[in-house]
N, C-alpha and C positions, 0 to 999 in steps of 0.2 A: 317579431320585435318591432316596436313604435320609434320612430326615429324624430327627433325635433329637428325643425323647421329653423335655420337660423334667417337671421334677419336682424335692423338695430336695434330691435327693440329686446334682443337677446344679444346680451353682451358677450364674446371672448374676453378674455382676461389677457395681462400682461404677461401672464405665467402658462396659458394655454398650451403653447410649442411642447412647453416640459413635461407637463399634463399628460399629455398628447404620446408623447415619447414614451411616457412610464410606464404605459396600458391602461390607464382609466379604464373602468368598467360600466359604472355609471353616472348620471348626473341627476341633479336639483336643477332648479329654480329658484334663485334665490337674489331679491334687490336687482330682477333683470338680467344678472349675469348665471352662467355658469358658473357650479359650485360640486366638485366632485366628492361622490357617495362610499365609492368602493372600486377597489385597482386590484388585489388575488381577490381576497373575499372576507368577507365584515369578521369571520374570526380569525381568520390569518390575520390581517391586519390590525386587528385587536392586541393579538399576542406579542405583534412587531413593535408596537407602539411602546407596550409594557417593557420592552425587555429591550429596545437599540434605541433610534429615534426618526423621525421623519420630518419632510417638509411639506407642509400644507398649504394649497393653494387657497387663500380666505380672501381673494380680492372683493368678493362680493361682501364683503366686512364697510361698505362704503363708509366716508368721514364726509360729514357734515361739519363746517369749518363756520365758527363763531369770531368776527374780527372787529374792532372798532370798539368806541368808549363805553361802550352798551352792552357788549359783549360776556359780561361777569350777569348781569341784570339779568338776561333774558334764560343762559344758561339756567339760572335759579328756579326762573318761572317754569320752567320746566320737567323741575323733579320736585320734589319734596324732600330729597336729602339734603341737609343744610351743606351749601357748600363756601362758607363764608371764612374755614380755618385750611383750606384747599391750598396746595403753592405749586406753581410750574413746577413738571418733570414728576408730577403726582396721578394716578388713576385711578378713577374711584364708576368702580359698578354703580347706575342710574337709574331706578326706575324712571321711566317718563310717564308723564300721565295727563288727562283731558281735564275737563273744566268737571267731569263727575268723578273724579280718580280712576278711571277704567285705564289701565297700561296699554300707552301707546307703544310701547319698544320697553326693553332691556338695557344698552346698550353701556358701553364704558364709554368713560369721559377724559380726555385730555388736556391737562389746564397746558397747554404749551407756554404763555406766557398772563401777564396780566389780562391784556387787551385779545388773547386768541385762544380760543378753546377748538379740539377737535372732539366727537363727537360719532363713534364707531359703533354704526347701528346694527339691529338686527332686521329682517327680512321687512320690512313693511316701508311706505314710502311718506317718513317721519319729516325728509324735507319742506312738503307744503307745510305741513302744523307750525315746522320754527319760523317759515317765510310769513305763513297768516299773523305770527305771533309779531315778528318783529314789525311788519308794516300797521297792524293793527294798532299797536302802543306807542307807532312811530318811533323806534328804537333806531338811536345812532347805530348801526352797526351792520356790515356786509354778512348773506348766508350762505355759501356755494359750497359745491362738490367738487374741491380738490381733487388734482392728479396723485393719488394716493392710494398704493394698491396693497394693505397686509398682507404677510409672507409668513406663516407660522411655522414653527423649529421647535417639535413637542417632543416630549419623551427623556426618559434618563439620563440620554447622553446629551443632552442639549447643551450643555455649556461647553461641553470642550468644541461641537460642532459652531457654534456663535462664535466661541471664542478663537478657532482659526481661521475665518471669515474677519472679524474685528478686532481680533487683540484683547487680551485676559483680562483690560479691565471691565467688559463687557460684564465678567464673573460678580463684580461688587455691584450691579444694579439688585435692588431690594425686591419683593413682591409690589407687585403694582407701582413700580417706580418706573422710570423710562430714561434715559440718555439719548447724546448725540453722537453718532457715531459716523466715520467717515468710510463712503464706497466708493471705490472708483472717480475722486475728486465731487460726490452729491455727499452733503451729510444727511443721516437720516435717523428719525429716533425710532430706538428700540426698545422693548418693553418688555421687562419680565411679567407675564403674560400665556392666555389662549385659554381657550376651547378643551383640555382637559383637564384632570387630574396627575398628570405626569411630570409636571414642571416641565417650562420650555420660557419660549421666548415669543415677540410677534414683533417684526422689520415691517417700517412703515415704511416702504419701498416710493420713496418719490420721483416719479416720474415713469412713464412706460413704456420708455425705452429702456429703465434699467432692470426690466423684470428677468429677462432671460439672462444677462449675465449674472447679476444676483442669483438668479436659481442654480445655473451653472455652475458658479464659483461654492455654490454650497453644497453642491453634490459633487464635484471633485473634493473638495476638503471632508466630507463625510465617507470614500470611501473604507477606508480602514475602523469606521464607526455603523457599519453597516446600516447604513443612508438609506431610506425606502422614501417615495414619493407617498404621503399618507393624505388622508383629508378628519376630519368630527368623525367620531368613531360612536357609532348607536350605544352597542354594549358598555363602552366604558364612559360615556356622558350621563346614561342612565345609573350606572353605579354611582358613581360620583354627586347624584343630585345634581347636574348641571340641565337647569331647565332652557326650551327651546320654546320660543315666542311665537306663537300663532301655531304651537301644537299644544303644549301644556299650559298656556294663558294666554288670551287674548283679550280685546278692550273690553269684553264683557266680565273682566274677572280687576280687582283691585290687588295693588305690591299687598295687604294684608291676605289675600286670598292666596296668592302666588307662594306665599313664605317667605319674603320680605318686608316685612315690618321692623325688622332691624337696620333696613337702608332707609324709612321714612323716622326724619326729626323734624314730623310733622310743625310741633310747636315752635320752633326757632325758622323751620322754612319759609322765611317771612316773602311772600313775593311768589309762590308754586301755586299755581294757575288751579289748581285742583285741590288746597290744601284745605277751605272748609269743608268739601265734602269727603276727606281724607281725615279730618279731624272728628266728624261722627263713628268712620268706619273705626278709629281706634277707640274711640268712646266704649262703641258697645259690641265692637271683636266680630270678628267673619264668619258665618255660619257655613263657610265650605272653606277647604285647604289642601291643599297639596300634600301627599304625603307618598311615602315610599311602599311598595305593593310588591309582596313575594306571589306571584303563580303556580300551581302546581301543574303535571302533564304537559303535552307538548302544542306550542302554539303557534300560527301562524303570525307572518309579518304585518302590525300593527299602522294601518294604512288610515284606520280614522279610529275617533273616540270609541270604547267597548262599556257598556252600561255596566257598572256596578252594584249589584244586586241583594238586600239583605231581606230573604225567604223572594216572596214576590215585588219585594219594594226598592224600586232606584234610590241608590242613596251617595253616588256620583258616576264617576268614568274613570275609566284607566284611556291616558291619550299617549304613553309611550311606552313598548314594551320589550323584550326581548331576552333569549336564552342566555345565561352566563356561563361560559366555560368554566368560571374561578369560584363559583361561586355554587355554581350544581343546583340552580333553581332559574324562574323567570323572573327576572330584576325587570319595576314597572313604576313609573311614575302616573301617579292617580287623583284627581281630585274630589275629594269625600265628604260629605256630608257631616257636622261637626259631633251630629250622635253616634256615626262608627267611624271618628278615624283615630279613636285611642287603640297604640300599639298590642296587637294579637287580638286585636277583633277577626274573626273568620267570615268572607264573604264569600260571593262568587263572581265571575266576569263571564258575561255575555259575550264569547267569542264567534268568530262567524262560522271555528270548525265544535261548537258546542261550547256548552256549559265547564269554565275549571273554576276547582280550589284556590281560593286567594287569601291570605292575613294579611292584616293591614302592621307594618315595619316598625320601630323604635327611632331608626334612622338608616341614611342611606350606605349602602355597602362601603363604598372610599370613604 
């Protein structure tokens, strides 16, 4: 076994202790920190998720904190979803994207208030891009990385476990809405919210001294809810179409390539740093896209892109794959080439133990 090297430039989390405690199995990398993979094993934990609920340790979810009179401005320039009918205590999925539309980040957006947005990334280090952006335009407005550590609470039983942690009116936050709620004398906003298909919640745990009572407090109150410490679950991210940034797209792919083009309004994004060359891509449509990919036979753990193959011709990649218990096939996020990815094209995927059967999906399992 490879063991990593800690050091500061590998973060512990607030939440580690608990991590720690639960039997983590393994880790990522992810934004610097620790970010755990698997605690029994990718289907036990699969099934745990579906069926109780858990608490996931997302600190590596960092927020980028947008504050001052410029603040609404720069946010803008940054996505090409128009965010001009946005109001505090709102969250709205982000593409970000460069000066050629290529996706810098995924990430959800927090209007916390007029003048403060938060800004909860995914894996890449999107701070310099908004700090070049602001000093670049000379934008009134401060960019820093708050003491701000998410605390995710996914799965079925997630509301009654929020809800005795916070108090039931936790229960009337909407999808993608967020509140204030009070721990231990810190208020902190919570958000219906995360990382799967399960419903749950994500505590914007401020400050990191309150990680381990927060965690604590939520695994006492979840005992009788059978409380498992969980983290992003392969199997059912994949089901779900929940895509993962810097495996299923990166800055070489546009939100139209990704399967986001219903988050770009391009035309009203008056101010997104990327939106003329975002407004060709909608012009004349993506010639590669993301799409959902059944497998057939047994395959190994999907550790980089697998060439998708129609006779001897590439005609994209599968970059996310895996077995489904629920489902009795390989559920695979893939991105294809716009000649085969109408649903029940038959391909093959270049795997590294051989050649399988693949059809390309109508839509994704969740």
């Amino acid at each position: 076994m490879v063991a990593l090297s800690p050091s500061r430039r590998l973060r512990r989390t607030p939440f580690s202790q608990g991590v720690e405690a639960a039997g983590v199995k393994a880790y990522t990398v992810y934004n610097h920190m620790l970010l755990p993979t698997v605690f029994r094993s990718v289907q036990e934990d699969y099934h745990h998720l579906k069926s109780a609920v858990q608490v996931w340790d997302v600190s590596c979810e960092r927020q980028i904190e947008l504050r001052g009179p410029d603040a609404s401005r720069l946010m803008q320039m940054l996505t090409p979803r128009d965010l001009s009918a946005m109001l505090p205590g709102q969250c709205y999925y982000v593409p970000i994207v460069d000066e050629t539309g290529g996706m810098l980040n995924d990430p959800v957006a927090l209007k916390v208030a007029e003048d403060r947005w938060w800004i909860s990334i995914a894996d890449s280090d999107l701070l310099f891009w908004v700090k070049g952006l602001a000093y670049g335009y000379r934008l009134d407005v401060l960019v820093d990385e708050p003491d701000i550590s998410p605390l995710g609470v996914q799965g079925p039983r997630a509301d009654d476990l929020v809800a005795a942690v916070f108090g039931d009116a936790i229960r009337n936050i909407k999808f993608f809405r967020f509140g204030w709620f009070n721990f231990e004398g810190t208020s902190m906003a919570v958000a219906r919210s995360g990382y799967s298909k399960q419903g749950g919640f994500e505590i914007y745990c401020d400050g990191s001294h309150n990680g381990m009572p927060l965690w604590n407090a939520l695994m006492e109150a979840g005992k009788a809810l059978d409380v498992h410490a969980g983290c992003p679950n392969l199997i059912e991210r994949i089901e779900g179409g929940l895509l993962s940034f810097g495996n299923d797209m990166t800055r070489e792919n546009t939100p139209h390539e990704a399967g986001l083009g219903r988050f770009c309004s391009t035309r009203t994004a008056i101010g997104c740093v990327g939106r003329d060359a975002l407004l060709r891509v909608a012009k004349e449509g993506p010639t590669q896209q993301i799409r959902p990919i059944a497998i057939e036979g047994v395959i190994p753990a999907c550790e980089g892109p697998w060439p998708l193959l129609a006779g001897d011709k590439r005609v994209g990649q599968v970059t996310s794959a895996a077995a489904s218990p629920d489902y009795k096939t390989n559920v695979a996020i893939g991105m294809v080439r716009m000649t085969h990815w109408d649903a029940g094209t038959p391909l093959h995927v270049q795997t590294p133990d051989g050649l399988r059967d693949a059809v390309v999906q109508e839509n994704f399992w969740n």
